[in-house]
Z-matrix of the N, CA and C atoms (Angstrom, degrees):
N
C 1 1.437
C 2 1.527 1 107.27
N 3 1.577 2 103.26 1 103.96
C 4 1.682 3 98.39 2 -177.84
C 5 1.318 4 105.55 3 -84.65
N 6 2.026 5 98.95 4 138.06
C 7 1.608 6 97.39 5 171.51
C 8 1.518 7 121.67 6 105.99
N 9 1.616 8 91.36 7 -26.16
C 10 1.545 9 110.42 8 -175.91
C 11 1.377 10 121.92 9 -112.82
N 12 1.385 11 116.82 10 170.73
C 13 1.375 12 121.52 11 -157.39
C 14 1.704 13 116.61 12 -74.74
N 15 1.376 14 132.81 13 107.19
C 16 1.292 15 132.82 14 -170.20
C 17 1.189 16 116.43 15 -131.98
N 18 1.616 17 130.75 16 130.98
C 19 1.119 18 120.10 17 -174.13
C 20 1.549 19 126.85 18 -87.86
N 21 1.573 20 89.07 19 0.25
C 22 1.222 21 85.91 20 163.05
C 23 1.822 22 145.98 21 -87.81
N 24 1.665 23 88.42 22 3.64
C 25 1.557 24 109.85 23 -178.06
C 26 1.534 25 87.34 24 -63.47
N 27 1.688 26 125.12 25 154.68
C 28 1.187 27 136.79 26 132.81
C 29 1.797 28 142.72 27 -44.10
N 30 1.215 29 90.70 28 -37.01
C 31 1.882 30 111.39 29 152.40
C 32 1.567 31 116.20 30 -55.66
N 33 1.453 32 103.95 31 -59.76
C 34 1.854 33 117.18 32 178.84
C 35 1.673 34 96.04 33 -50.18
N 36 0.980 35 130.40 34 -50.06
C 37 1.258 36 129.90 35 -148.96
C 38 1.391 37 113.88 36 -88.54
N 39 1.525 38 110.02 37 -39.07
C 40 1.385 39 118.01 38 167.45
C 41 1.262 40 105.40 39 -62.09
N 42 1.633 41 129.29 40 -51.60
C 43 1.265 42 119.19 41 -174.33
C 44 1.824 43 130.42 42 -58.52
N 45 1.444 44 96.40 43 -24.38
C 46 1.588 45 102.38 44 179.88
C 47 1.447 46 108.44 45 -84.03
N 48 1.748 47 108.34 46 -26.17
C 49 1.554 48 98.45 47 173.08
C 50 1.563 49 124.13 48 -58.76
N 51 1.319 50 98.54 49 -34.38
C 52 1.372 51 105.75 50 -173.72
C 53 1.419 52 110.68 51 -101.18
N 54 1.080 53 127.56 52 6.89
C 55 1.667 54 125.74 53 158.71
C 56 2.129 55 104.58 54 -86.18
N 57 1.599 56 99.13 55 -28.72
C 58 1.717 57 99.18 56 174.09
C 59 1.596 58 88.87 57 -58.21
N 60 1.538 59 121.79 58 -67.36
C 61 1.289 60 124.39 59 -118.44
C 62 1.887 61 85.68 60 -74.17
N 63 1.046 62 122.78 61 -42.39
C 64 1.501 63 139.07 62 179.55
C 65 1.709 64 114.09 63 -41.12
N 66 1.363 65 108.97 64 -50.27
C 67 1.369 66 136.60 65 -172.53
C 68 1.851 67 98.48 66 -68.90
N 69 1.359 68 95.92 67 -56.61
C 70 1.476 69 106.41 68 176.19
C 71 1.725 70 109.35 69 -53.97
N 72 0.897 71 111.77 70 -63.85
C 73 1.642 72 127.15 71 178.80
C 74 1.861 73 109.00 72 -28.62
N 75 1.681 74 84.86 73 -51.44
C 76 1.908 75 100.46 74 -177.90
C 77 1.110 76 95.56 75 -74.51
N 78 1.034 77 123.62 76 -45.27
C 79 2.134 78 91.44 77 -165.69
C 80 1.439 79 102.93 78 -80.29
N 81 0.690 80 115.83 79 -17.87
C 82 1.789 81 117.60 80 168.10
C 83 2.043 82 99.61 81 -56.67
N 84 1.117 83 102.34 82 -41.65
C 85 1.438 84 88.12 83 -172.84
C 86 1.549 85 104.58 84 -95.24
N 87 1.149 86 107.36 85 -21.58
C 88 1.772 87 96.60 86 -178.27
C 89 1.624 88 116.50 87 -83.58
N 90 1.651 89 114.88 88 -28.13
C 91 1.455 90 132.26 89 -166.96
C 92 1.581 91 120.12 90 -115.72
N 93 1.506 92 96.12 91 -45.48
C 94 1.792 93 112.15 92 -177.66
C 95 1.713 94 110.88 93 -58.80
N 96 1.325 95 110.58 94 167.49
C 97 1.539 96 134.36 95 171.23
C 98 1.954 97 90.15 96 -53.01
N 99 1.257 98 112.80 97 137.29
C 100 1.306 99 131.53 98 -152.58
C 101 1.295 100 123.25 99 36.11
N 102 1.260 101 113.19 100 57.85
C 103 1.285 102 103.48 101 171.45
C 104 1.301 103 126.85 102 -91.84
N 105 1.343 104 131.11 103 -158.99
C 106 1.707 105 119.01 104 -163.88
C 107 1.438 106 111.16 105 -84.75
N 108 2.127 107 105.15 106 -35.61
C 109 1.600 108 105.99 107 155.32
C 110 1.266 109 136.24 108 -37.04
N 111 1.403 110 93.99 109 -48.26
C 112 2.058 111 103.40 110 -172.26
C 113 1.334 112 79.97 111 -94.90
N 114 1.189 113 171.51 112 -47.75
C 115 1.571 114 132.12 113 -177.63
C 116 1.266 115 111.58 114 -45.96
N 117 1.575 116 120.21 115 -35.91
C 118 1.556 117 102.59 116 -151.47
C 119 1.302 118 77.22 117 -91.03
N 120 1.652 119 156.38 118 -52.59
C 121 1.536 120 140.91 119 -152.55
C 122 1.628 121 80.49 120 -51.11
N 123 1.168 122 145.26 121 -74.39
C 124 1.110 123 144.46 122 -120.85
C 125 1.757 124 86.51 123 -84.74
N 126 0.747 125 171.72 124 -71.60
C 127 1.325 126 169.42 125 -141.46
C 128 1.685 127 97.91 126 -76.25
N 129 1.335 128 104.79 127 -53.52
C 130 1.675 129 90.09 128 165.73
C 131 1.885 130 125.32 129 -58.70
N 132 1.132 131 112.10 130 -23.58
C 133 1.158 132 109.00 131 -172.69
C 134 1.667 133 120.06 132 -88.55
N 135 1.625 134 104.85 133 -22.61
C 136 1.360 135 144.98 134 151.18
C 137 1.827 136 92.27 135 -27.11
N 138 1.554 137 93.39 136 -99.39
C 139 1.326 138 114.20 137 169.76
C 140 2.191 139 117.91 138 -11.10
N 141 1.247 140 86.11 139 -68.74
C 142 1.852 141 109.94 140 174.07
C 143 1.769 142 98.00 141 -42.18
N 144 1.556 143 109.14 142 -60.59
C 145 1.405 144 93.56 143 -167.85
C 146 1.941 145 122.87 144 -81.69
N 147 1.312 146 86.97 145 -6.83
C 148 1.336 147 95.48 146 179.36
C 149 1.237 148 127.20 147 -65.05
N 150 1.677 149 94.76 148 -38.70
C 151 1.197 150 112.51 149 162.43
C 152 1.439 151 157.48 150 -36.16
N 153 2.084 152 83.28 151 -60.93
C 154 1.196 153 107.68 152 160.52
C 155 1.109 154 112.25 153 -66.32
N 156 1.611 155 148.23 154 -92.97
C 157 1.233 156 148.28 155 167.85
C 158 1.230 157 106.84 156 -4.43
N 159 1.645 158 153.24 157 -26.49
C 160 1.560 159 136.98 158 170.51
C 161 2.189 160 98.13 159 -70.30
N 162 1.367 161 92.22 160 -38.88
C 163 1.234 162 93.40 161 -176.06
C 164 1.735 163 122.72 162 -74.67
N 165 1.238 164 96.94 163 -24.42
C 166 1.346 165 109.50 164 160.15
C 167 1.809 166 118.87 165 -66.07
N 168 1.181 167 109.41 166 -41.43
C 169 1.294 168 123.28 167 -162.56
C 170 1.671 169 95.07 168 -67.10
N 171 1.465 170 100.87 169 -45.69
C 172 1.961 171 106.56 170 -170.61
C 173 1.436 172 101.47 171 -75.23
N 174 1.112 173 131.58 172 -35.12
C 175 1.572 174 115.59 173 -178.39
C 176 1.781 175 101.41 174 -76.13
N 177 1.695 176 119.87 175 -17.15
C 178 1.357 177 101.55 176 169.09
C 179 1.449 178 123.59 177 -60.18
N 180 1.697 179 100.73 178 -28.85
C 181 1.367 180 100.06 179 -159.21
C 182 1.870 181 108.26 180 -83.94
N 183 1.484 182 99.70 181 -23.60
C 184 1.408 183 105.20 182 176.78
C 185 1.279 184 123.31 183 -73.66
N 186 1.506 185 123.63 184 -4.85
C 187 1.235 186 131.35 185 134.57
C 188 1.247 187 125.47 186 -80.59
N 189 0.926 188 115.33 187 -41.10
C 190 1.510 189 101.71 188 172.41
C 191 1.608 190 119.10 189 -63.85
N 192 0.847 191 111.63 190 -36.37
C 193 2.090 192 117.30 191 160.04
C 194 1.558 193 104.75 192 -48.50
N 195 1.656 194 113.21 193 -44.35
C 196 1.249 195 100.52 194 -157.73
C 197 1.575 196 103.48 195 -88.10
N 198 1.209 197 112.85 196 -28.94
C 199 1.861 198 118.30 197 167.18
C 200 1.438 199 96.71 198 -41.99
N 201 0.907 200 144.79 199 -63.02
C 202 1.170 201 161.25 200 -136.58
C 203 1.213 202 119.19 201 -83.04
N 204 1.822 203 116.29 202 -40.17
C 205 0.522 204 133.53 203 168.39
C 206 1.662 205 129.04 204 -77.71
N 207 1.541 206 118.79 205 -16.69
C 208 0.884 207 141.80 206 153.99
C 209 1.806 208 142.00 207 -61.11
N 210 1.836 209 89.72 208 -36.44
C 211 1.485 210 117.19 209 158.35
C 212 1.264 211 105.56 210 -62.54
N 213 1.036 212 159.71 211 -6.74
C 214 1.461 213 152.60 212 -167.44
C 215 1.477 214 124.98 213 -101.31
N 216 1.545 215 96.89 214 3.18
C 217 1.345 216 106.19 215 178.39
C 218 1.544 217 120.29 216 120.12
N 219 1.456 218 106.89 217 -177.06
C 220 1.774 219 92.77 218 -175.50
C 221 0.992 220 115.30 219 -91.88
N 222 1.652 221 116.07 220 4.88
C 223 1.763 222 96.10 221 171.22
C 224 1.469 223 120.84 222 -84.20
N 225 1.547 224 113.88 223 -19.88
C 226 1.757 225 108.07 224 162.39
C 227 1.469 226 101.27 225 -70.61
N 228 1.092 227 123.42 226 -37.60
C 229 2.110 228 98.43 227 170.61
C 230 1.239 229 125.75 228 -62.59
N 231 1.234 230 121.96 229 -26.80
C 232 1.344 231 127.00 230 162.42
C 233 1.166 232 130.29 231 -46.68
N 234 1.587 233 103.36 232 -56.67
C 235 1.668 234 124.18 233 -170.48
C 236 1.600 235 87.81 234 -57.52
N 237 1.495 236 117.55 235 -65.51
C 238 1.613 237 123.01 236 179.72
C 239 1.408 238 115.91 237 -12.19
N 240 1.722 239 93.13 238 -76.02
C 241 1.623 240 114.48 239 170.41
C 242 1.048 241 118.37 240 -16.79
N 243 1.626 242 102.68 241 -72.92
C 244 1.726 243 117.24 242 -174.14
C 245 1.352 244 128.88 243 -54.80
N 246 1.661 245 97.96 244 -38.65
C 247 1.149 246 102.62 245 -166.45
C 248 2.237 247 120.20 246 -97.59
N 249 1.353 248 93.94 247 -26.02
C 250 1.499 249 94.76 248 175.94
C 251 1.359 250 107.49 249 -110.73
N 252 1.856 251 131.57 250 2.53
C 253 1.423 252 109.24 251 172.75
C 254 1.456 253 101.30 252 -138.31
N 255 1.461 254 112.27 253 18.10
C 256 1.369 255 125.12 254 172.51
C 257 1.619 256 123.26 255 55.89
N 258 1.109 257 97.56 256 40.17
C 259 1.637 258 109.63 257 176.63
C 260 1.523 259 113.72 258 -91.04
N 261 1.903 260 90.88 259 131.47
C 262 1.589 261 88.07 260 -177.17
C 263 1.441 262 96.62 261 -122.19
N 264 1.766 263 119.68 262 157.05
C 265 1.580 264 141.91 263 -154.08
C 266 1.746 265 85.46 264 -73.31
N 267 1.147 266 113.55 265 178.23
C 268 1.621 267 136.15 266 -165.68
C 269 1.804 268 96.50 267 -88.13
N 270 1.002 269 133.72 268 121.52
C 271 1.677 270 121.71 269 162.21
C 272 2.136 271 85.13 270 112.65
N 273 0.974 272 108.22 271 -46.27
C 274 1.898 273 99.84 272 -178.68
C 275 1.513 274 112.45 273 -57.85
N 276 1.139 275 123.53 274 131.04
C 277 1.668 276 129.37 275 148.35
C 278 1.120 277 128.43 276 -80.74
N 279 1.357 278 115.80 277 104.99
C 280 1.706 279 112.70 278 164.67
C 281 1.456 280 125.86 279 -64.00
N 282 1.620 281 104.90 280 134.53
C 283 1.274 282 105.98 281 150.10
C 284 1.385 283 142.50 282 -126.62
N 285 1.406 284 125.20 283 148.09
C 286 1.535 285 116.92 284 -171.64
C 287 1.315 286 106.63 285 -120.58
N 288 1.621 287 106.22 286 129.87
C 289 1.755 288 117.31 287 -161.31
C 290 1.546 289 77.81 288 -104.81
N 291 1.215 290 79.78 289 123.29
C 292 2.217 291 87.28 290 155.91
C 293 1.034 292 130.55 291 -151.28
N 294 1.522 293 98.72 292 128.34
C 295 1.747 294 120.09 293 -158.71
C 296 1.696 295 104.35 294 -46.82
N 297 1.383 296 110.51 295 126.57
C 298 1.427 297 111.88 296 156.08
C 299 1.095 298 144.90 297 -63.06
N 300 1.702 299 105.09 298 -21.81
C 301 1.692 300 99.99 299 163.26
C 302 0.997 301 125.27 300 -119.44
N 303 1.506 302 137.39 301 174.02
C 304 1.438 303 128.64 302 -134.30
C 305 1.519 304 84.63 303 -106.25
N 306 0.989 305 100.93 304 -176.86
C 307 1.954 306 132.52 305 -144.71
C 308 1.597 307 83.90 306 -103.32
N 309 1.185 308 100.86 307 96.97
C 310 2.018 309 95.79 308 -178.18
C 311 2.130 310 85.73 309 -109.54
N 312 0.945 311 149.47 310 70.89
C 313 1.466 312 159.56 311 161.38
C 314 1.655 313 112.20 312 -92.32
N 315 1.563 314 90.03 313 28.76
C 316 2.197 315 74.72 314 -178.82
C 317 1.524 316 92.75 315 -123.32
């Protein structure tokens, strides 16, 4: 058949090899192990830990201010004292004011 499509031409044959090998190539990038999906989950998740770890990093440092702040003697242990386990010095009287009417905030 002159003119017409034969697989036995050398052209025909090269061309289907390399439309397989091409085809193969793409689903490798659309479906296969690295594909453009799992890049992007992975860049999002990238993102996720980066995140966390800045947030990690600032509560390091807010201890580390507060270590620090503690080294300075006993009046930052004190303030501590006083202020997050409510301890009062020997000779002081506490007092607790409490509101008489109820918590209407809804």
């Amino acid at each position: 058949m002159p003119g017409g499509f034969s697989l036995r031409s050398p052209t025909t044959r090269l061309t289907l090899v390399l439309v397989v090998i091409l085809l193969g190539l793409q689903m490798r990038v659309w479906f296969g192990e690295g594909s453009l999906e799992e890049v992007t989950a992975l860049s999002r998740r990238i993102e996720q830990q980066q995140s966390h770890i800045e947030a990690l990093e600032k509560r390091n440092q807010q201890l580390l201010n507060e270590v620090e702040y503690l080294k300075q003697g006993t009046r930052g242990i004190e303030h501590m004292a006083r202020s997050e386990l409510g301890m009062i010095k020997k000779g002081e009287t506490f007092y607790m004011v409490v509101d008489d009417k109820p918590d209407t905030h809804e």
